[in-house]
N, C-alpha and C positions, 0 to 999 in steps of 0.2 A: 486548551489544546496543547500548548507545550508541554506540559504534566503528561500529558497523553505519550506524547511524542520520547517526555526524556524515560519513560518506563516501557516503549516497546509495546502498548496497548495498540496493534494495530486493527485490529477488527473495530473498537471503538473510533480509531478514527475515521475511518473509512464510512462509518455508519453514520457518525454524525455531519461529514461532509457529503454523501449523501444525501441521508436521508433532509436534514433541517436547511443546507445550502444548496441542493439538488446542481453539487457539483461533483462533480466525475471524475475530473480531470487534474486537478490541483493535485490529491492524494497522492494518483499512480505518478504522477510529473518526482513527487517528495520519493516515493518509496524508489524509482525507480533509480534516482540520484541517486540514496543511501544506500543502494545496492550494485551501484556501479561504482561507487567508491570506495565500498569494501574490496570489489573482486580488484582493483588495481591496485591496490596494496599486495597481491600476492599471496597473502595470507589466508591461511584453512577460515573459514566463516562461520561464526559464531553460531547458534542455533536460532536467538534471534534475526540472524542477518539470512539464515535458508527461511526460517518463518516470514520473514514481510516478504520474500520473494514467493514463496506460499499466499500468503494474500495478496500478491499480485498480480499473480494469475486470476484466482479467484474472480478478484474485484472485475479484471478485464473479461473475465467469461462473464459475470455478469453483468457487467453492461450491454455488451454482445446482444447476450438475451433479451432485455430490457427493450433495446432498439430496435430488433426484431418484433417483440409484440406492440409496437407501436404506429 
């Protein structure tokens, strides 16, 4: 998972915590951090740093969905 993590593979992570841990919440907890500690630095955001904020949407609409067909 850290491999995952130091290469910016975020659909992979999300997938595997997901889908094999059928957890939810740890991921957007991780991306949400790394993406609030980009934006306080001030600094223009890397492409990877707008993409996991891209998956982070994502990920939370679908959960959304998920909970709703259940």
């Amino acid at each position: 998972m850290s491999l995952s993590w130091a290469h910016s593979l975020y659909n992979g992570i999300l997938y595997i915590y997901n889908r094999a841990m059928h957890d939810y919440v740890t991921p957007l907890e991780q991306l949400l951090a790394l993406l609030s500690s980009a934006v306080k630095t001030g600094k223009q955001l890397t492409y990877e740093q707008v993409f996991s904020g891209g998956v982070f949407v994502v990920a939370r609409d679908v959960k959304q969905m998920l909970s709703n067909n259940q």
